[in-house]
VEXDREN-2710 file (C-alpha; in Angstrom, 1 decimal):
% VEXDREN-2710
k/r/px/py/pz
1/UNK/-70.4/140.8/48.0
2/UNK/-70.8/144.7/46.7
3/UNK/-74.3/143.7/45.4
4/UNK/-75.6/142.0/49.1
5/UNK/-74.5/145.3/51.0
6/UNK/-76.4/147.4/48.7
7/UNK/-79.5/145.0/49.0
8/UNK/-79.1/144.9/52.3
9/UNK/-78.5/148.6/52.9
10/UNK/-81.7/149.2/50.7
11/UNK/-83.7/146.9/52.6
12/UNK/-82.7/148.4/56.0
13/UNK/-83.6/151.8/54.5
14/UNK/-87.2/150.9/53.6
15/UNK/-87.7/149.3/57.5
16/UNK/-86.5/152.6/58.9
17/UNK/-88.9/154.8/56.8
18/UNK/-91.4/152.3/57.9
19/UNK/-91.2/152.4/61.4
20/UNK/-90.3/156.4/62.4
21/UNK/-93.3/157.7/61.8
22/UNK/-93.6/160.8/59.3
23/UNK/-90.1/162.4/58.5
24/UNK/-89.7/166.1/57.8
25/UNK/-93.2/166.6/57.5
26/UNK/-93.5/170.5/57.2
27/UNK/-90.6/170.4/55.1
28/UNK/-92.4/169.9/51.5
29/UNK/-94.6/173.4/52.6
30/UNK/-91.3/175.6/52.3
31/UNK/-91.6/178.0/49.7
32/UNK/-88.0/178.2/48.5
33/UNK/-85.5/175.8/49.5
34/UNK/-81.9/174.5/48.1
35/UNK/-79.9/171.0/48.0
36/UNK/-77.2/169.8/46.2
37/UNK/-76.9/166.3/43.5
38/UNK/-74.2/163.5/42.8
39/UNK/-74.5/161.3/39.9
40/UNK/-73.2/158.8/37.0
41/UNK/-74.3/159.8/33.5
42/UNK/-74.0/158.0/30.0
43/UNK/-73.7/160.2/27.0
44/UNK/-74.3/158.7/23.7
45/UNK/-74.9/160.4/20.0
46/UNK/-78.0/160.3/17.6
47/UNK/-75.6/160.3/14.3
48/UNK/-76.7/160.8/11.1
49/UNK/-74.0/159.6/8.8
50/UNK/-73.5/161.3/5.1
51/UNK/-72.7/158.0/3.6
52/UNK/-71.0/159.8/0.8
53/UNK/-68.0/158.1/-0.9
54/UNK/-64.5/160.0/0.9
55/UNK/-61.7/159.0/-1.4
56/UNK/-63.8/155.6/-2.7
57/UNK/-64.5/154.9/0.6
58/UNK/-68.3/155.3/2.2
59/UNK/-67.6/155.2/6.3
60/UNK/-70.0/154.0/9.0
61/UNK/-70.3/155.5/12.0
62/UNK/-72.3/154.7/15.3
63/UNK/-71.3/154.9/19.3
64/UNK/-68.6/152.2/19.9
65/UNK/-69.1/151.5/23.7
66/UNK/-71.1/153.5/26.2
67/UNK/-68.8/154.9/29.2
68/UNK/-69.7/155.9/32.4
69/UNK/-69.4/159.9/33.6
70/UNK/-69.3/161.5/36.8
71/UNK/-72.1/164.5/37.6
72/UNK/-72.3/167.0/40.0
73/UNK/-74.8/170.1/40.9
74/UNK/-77.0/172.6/42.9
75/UNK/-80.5/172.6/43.0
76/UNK/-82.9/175.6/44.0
77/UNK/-86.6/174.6/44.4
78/UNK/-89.8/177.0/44.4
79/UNK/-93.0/175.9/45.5
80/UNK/-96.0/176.5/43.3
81/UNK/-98.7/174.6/44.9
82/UNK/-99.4/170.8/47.1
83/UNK/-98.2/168.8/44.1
84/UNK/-96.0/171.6/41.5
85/UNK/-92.5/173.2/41.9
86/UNK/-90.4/174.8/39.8
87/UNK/-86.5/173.6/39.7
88/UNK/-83.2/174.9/38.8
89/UNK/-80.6/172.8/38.9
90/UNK/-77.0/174.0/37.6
91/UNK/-75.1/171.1/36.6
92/UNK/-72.0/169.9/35.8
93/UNK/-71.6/166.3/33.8
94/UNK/-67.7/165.0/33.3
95/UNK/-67.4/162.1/30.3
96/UNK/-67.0/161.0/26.9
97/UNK/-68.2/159.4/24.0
98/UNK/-66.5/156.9/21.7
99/UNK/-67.3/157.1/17.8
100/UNK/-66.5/154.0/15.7
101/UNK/-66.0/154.4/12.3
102/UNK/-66.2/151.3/9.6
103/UNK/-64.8/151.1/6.1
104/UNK/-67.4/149.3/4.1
105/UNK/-64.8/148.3/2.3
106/UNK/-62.1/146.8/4.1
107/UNK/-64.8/146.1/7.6
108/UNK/-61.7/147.9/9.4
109/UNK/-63.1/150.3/12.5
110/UNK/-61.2/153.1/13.6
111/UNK/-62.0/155.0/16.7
112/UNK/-62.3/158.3/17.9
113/UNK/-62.9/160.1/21.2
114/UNK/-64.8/162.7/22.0
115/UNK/-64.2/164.3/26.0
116/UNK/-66.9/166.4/27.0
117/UNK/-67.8/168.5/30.2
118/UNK/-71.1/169.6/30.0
119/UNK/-72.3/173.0/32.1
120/UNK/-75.7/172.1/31.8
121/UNK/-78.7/174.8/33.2
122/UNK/-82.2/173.1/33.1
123/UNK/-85.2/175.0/34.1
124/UNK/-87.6/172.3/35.6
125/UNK/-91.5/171.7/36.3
126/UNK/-91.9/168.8/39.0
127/UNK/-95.1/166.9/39.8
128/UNK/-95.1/164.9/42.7
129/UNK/-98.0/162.8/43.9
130/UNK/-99.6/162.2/47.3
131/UNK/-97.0/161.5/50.2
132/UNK/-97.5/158.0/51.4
133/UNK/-95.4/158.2/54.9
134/UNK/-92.0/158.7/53.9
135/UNK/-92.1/157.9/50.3
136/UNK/-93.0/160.6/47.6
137/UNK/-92.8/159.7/44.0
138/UNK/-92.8/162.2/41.5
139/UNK/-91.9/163.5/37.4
140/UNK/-90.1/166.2/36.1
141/UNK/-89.2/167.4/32.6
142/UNK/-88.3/170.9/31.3
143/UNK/-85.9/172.4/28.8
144/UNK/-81.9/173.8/29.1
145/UNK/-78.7/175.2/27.5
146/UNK/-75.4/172.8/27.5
147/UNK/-72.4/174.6/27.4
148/UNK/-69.6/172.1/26.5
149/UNK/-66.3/173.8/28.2
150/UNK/-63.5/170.9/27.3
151/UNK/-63.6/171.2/23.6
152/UNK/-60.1/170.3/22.2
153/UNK/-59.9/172.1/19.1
154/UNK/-57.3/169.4/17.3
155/UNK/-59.6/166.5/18.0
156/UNK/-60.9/165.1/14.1
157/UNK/-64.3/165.4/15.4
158/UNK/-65.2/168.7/16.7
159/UNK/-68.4/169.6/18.9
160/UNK/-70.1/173.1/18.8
161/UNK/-70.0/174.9/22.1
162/UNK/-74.0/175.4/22.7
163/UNK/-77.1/173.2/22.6
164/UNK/-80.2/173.1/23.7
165/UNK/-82.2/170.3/25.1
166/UNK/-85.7/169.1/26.5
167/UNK/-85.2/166.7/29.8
168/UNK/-87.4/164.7/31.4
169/UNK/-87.2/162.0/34.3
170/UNK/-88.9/160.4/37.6
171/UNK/-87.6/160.0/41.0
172/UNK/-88.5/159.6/44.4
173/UNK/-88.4/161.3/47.7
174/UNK/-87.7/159.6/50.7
175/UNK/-88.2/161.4/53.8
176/UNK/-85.1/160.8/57.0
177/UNK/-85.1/162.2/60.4
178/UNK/-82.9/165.5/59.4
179/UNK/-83.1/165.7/55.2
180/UNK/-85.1/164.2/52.2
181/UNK/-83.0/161.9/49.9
182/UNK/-83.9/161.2/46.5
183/UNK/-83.2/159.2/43.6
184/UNK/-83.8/160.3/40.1
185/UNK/-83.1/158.9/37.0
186/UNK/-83.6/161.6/33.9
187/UNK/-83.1/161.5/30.0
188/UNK/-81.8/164.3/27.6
189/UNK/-82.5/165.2/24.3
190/UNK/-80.1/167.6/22.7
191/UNK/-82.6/169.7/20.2
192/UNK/-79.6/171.0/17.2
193/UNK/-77.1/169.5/15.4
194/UNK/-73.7/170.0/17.3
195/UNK/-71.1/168.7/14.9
196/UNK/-69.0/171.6/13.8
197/UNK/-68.6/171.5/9.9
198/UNK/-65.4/171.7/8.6
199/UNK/-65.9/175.0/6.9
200/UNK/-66.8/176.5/10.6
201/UNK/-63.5/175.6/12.0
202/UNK/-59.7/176.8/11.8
203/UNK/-57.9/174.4/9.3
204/UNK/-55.0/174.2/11.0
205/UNK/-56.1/172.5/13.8
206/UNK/-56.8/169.5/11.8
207/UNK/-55.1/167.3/9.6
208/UNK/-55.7/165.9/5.9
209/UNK/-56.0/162.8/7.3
210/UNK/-58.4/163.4/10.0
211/UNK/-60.8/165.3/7.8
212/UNK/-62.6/162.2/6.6
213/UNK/-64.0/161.5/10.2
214/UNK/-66.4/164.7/10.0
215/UNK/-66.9/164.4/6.6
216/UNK/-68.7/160.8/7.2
217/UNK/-71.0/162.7/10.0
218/UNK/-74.3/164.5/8.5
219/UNK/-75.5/165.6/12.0
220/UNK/-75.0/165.0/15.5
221/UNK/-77.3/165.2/18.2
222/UNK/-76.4/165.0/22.3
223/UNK/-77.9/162.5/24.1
224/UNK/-77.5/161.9/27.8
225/UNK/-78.7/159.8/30.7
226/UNK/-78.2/160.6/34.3
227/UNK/-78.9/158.7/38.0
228/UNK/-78.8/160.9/40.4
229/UNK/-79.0/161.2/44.6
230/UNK/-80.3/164.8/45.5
231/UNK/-79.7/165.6/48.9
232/UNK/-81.9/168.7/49.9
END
């Protein structure tokens, strides 16, 4: 039922920004303007495991189940020319990742969970192509600091509270009567290795136990994928 609404909503969208004419059509000529974004995100991990024996026992890890995120944030746009803008867009991105850990031995996984909300600040270069009547297609990329503010401390596997990462997407403006919608789908890189080392945290905030589920991690890079609907 969900899925004929949205066809149907979709399909109703693309007649009405067929049939009014040219939306907004000054708007794109604004030398600074601002919007706002909702979203869903997926964060996953590149992992390098150490594969080292822990007590006789050589762990595997790898992302156990991807889980959808909530994202919300500003966005400021400059105008550089026809077809280039420059973008700041603030960010914040609410979810988790699950780490599954495998004893080569005994095939038994354990899991962790790792909560995350990302402040992310991504400076942006956007191309967009020729407007074709209310449709506007364009890419983006550009580069950012992620600033992880839920770290627990006591969780076994402990993230570092900086990275930096490269970003790049496309989307699509569509032009209404009174604002320009668009969606955008964009994938991030994280560019250093945010697992904290045990030797970098305070030991008594982690038990014995729960050592063994850093020491099977080598390296940690973020990864995240967001769909977004920026309203400006």
């Amino acid at each position: 039922m969900m899925k004929k609404i949205l066809i149907s909503l979709l399909i109703l969208t693309a007649i009405n920004l067929n049939i009014t004419g040219q939306n907004l059509f000054k708007a794109d000529y604004k030398t600074l303007h601002f919007g706002f974004m909702l979203g869903l995100n997926a964060m996953d991990f590149g992992i390098t495991p150490t594969l080292d024996p822990i007590n006789r026992v050589i762990y595997e890890a790898d992302i156990d189940r991807i889980t959808p995120g909530f994202s919300v944030g500003v966005i400021g746009n400059l105008r550089l020319s026809d077809y280039f803008a420059l973008r700041l867009i603030p960010s914040m991105h609410f979810g988790q990742r699950d780490l599954v850990y495998v004893n080569r031995s005994s095939k038994t996984p354990e899991n962790q969970t790792i909560k995350s909300n990302l402040l992310t600040v991504p400076l942006y270069l956007k191309y967009a192509s020729v407007r074709i009547k209310n449709y506007r297609p364009y890419l983006i990329g550009g580069v950012g600091m992620a600033f992880d503010l839920g770290r627990e401390r006591d969780n076994p596997v402990l993230l570092r509270p900086m990275d930096a990462f490269f970003d790049f997407g496309v989307g699509c403006t569509l032009y209404f009567q009174y604002f320009r919608f668009s969606p955008e789908i964009k994938f991030s890189m994280g560019l250093t290795n945010v697992l904290t080392p045990l030797e970098d945290r305070p030991q008594d905030f982690i038990s014995d136990d729960n050592k063994r589920f850093t020491q099977a991690l080598s390296r940690l890079t973020s990864r995240l994928v967001t769909l977004t609907f920026n309203f400006e």
